[in-house]
C-alpha positions in Angstrom: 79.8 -101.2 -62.5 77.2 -99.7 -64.6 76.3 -95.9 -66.2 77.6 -93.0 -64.5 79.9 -95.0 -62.2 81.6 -96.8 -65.2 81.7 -93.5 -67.1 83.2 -91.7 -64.0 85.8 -94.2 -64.0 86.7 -94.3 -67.9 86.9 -90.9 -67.9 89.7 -90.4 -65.1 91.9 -93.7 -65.7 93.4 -93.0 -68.8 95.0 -90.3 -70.5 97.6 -90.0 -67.5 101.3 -88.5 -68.4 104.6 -88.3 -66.1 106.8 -85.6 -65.9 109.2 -84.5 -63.5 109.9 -80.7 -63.0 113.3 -79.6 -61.4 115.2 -76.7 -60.6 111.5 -74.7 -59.8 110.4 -74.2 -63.5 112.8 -73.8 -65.3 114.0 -77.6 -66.2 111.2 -80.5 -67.2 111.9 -83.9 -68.3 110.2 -85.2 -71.3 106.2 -86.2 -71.1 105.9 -90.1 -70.7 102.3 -91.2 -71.5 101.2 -93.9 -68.5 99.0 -96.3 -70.2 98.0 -98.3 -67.0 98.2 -97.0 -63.4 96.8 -96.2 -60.1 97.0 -92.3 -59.6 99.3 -92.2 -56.3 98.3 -88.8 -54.0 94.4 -89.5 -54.7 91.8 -90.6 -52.6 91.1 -93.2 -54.9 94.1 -94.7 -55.4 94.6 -97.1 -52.5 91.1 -98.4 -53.0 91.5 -98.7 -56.7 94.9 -100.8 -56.0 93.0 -102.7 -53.6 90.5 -103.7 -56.5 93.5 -103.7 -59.1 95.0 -106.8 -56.9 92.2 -108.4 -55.5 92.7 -111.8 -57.4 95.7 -112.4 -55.8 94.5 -113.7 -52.8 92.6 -116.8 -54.5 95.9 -117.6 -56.6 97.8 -117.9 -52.9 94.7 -119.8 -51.8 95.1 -122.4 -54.6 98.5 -123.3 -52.8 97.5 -123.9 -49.3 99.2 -120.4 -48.4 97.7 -117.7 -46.1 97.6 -114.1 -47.1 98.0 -110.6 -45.6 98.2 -107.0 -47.6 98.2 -104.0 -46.4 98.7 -101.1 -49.1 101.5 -102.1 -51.4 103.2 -104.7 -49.2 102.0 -108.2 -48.9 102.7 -111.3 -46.5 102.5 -115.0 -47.6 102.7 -117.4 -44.8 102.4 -121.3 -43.8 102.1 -123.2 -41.0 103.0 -126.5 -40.7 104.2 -129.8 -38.1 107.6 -129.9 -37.5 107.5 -133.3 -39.7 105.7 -131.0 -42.5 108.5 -128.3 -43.2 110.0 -129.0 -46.5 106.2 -129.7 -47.9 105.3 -126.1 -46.9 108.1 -124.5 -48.3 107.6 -126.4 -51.1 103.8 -125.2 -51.0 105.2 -121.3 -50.2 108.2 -121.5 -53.2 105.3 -123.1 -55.4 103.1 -120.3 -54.3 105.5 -117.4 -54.7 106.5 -118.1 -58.6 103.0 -117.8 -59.3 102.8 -114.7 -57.6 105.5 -113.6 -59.5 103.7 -114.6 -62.7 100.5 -113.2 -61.7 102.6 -109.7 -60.8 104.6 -109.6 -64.7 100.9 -110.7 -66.5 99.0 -107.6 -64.2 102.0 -104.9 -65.1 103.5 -105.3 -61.3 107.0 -105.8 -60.3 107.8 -108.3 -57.6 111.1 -106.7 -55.9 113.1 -109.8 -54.7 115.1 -107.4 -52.9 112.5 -106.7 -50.4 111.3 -110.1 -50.8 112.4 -111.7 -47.3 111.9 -114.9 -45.8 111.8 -116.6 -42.1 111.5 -119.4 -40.6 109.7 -119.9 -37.1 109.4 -122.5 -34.3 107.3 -122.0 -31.4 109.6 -122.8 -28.2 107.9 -123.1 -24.4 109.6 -120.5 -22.0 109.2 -119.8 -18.6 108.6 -116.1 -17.8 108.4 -114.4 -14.9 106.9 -115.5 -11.6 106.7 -119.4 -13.2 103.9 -117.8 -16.1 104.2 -119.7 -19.2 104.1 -118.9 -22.9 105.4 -119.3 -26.6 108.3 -117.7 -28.3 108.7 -117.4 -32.0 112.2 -117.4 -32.7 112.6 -116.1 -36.2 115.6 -116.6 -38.9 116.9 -114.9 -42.3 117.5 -117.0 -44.8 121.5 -116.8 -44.0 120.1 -119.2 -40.9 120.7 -116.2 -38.2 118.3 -114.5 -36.1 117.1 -111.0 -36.4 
């Protein structure tokens, strides 16, 4: 990014403050200075996030593991042989702690509590009028379906 692009840009990213107004105008909190962010509310923002995170997916690549984002959320997946299934989730848990890294060294928090996993087969079935097809049965890890 060159000249008036890269100017644009250094002029709106920083300098940012937080407050939060309640009760109308009467009560404010305190002023917090934000000394990295994406501006939520802007147009900008979910591209500049896109651009902010766009590393990521070749650190997942490195393990073998497929990726998916959309906005804020993002999927890591594997698929594997039957007779492969604990070297993919060793592949996925490998791939998952650097993610984690990655997220702590780029200011992001990786919320575990939102942080599911599942595990899939794909089972024959026979549907209706003799058609056949594939099921994905899905677990949580307490090893019941959802």
């Amino acid at each position: 990014m060159r000249s008036v692009a890269l100017k644009w840009f250094s002029s709106y990213l920083p300098g940012r403050t937080f407050r939060v107004v309640y009760g109308g105008c009467i009560r404010t909190s305190s002023t917090v200075y934000i000394p990295c962010s994406v501006p939520q509310g802007s147009v900008l923002g979910p591209r500049l996030f896109i651009l902010y995170t766009a590393d990521l997916e070749d650190h997942v690549a490195e393990h073998g593991v497929s990726f998916h984002a959309f906005a804020d959320d993002t999927q890591l997946y594997v698929q594997c042989r039957r007779d492969d299934v604990m070297s993919a989730v060793r592949r996925l848990e490998n791939c998952i702690d650097d993610v984690s890294h990655w997220m702590s060294a780029n200011r992001l928090n990786l919320n575990a509590d939102k942080t599911p996993t599942a595990l899939g087969r794909v089972t024959p079935w026979s549907g209706c009028a003799g058609e056949r097809g594939s099921v994905l049965a899905a677990q949580n890890r307490d090893g019941h379906g959802e």
